[in-house]
C-alpha positions as CSV (number, residue, x, y, z in Angstrom):
1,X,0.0,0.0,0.0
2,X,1.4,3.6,-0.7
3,X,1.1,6.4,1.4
4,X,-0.2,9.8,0.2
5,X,2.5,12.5,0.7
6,X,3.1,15.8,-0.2
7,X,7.1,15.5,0.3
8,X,9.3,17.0,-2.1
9,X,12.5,16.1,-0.9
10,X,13.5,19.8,0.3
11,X,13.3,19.6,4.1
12,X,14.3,22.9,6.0
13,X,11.7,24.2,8.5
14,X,10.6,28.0,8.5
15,X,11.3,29.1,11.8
16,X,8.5,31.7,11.7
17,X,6.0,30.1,10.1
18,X,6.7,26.5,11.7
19,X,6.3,24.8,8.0
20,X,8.0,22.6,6.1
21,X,9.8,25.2,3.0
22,X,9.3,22.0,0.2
23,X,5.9,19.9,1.6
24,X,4.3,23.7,3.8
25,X,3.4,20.5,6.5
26,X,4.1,21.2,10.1
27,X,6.5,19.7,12.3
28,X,3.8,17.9,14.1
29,X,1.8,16.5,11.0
30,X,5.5,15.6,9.6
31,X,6.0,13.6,13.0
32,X,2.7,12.0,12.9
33,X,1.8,10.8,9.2
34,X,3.1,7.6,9.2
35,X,0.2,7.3,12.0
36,X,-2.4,9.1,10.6
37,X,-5.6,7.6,8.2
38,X,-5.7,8.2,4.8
39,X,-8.6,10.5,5.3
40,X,-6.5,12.4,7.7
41,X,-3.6,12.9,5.2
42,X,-5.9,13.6,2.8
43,X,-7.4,16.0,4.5
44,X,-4.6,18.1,5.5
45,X,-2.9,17.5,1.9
46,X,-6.4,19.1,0.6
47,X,-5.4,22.2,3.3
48,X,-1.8,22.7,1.5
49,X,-2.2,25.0,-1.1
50,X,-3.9,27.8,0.8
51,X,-0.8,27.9,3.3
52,X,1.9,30.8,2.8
53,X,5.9,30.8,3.9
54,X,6.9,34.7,4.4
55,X,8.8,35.5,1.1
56,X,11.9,35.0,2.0
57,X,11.6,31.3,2.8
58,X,10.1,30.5,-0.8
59,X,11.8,28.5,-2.9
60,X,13.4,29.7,-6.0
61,X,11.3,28.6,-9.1
């Protein structure tokens, strides 16, 4: 079975915003999706693309 991710392989936590720079997770949903349901990582992979990272922690295009 293969787990739904949002990981991109750029791991480096804002330190203002608490989010992942490449996946926008948080530390605590980053700690706990290997536990979570499928509906739960769903659901917060749903939630992604309305977070923000202040400017300066977006990655280069």
């Amino acid at each position: 079975m293969t787990v739904s991710t949002p990981c991109v392989d750029i791991c480096r936590i804002d330190p203002e915003s608490r989010l992942c720079t490449g996946c926008l997770r948080s530390i605590d949903e980053i700690t706990r999706w290997a536990g979570m349901t499928e509906t739960q990582r769903l659901e917060i992979m749903a939630d992604l693309p309305a977070r923000t990272l202040p400017a300066a922690m977006r990655p280069a295009d």
